[in-house]
C-alpha positions as CSV (number, residue, x, y, z in Angstrom):
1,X,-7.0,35.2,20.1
2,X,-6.5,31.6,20.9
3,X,-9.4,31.8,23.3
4,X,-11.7,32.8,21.1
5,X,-10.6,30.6,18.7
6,X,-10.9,27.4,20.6
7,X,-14.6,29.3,22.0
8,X,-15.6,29.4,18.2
9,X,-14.9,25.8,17.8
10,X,-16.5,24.7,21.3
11,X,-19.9,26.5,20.5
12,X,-20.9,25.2,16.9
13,X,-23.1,22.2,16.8
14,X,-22.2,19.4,14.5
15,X,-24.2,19.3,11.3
16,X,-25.9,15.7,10.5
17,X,-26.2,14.8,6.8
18,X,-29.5,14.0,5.7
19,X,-30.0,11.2,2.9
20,X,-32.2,12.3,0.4
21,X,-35.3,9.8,-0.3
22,X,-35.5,9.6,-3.7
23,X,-31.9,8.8,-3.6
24,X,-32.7,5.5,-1.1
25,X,-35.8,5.0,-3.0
26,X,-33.9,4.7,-6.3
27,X,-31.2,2.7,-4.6
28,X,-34.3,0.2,-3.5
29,X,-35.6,-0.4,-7.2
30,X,-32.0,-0.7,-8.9
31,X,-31.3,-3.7,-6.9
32,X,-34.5,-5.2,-8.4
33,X,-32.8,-5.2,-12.1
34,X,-31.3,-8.2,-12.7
35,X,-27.8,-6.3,-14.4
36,X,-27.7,-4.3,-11.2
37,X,-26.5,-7.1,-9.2
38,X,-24.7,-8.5,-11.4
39,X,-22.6,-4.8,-11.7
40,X,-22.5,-5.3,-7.6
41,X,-21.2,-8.3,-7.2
42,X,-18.8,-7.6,-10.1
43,X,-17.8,-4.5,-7.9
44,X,-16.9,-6.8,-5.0
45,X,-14.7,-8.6,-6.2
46,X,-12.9,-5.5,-8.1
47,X,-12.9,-4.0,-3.9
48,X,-10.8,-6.7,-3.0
49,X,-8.2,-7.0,-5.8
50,X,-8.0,-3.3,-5.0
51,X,-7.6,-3.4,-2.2
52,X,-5.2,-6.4,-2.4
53,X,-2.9,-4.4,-5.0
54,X,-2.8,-1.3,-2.6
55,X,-1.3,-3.7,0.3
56,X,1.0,-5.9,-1.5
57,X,2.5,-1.7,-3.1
58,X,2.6,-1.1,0.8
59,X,4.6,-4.0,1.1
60,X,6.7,-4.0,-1.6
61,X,7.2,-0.3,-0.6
62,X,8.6,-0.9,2.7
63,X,10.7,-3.7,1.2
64,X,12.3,-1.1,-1.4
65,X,13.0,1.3,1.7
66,X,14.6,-1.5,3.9
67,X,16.4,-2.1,0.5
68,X,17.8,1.3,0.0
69,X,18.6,1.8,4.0
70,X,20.8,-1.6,3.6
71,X,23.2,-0.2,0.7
72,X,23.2,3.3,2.4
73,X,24.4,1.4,5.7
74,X,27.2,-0.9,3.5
75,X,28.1,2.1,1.2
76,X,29.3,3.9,5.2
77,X,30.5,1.4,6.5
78,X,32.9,0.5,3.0
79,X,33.5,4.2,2.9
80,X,34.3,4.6,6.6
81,X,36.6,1.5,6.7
82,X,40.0,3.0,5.9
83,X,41.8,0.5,5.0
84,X,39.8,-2.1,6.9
85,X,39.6,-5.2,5.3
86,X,37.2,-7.0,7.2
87,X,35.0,-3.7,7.4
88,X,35.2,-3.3,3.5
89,X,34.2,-7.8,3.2
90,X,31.4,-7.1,5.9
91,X,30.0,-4.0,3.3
92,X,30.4,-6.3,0.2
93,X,28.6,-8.8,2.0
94,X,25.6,-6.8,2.9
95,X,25.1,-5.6,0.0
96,X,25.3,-8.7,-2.1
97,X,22.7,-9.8,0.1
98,X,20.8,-6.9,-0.2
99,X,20.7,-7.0,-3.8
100,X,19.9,-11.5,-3.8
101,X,17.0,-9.9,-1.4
102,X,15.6,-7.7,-3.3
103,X,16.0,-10.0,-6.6
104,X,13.9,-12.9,-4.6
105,X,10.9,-10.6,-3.7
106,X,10.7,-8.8,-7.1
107,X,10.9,-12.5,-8.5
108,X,8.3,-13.9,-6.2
109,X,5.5,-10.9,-6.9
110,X,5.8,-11.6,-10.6
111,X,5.9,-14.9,-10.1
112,X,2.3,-14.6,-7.7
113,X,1.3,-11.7,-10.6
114,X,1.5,-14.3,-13.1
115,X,-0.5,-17.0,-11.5
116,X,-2.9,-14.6,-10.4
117,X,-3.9,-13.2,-13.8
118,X,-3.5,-16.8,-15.0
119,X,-6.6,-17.9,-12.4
120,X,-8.7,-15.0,-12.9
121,X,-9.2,-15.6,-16.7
């Protein structure tokens, strides 16, 4: 069964997409209208502050999981301390410093939010 499975897939040709003509040709007289380019350049520069909001959500993803794994890691090491005081002042610590962390970066994205809506008025 696998063999003729992996024969199916070796003995198809690739199919090439053709691009219709009247669709290029329409494409070459929009950019002749004067609000077409304007709507394309406008487009642009709505790519980019896409694009820009996807990676800083990326980042400030990734800072929220290193955020979480911190406080799991203090809350089992408090938990696991048994009487430990050092252990249990080593798991306060972290997670003091988890939380100043994760106050500064949510603190510096609105901060950069702000200004950024304030410049692109």
């Amino acid at each position: 069964m696998f063999f003729l499975l992996s024969l199916s897939f070796l003995l198809t040709t690739p199919v090439s997409a053709q691009t219709d003509p009247t669709l290029s040709g329409l494409n070459q007289t929009a950019v002749q209208v004067d609000a077409f380019k304007t709507q394309t350049s406008a487009s642009y520069a709505g790519f980019l502050q896409t694009k820009t909001g996807q990676i800083v959500g990326l980042v400030l993803s990734f800072v929220g999981v290193i955020f979480l794994a911190l406080m799991i890691y203090a809350g089992i090491t408090w938990m696991t301390a048994a009487g430990n005081e050092q252990q249990v002042t080593k798991a306060k610590s972290l997670m003091i410093n988890a939380t100043i962390g994760i106050i500064v970066v949510f603190a510096a994205y609105a901060i950069t939010s702000f200004i950024g809506v304030q410049i692109l008025k």
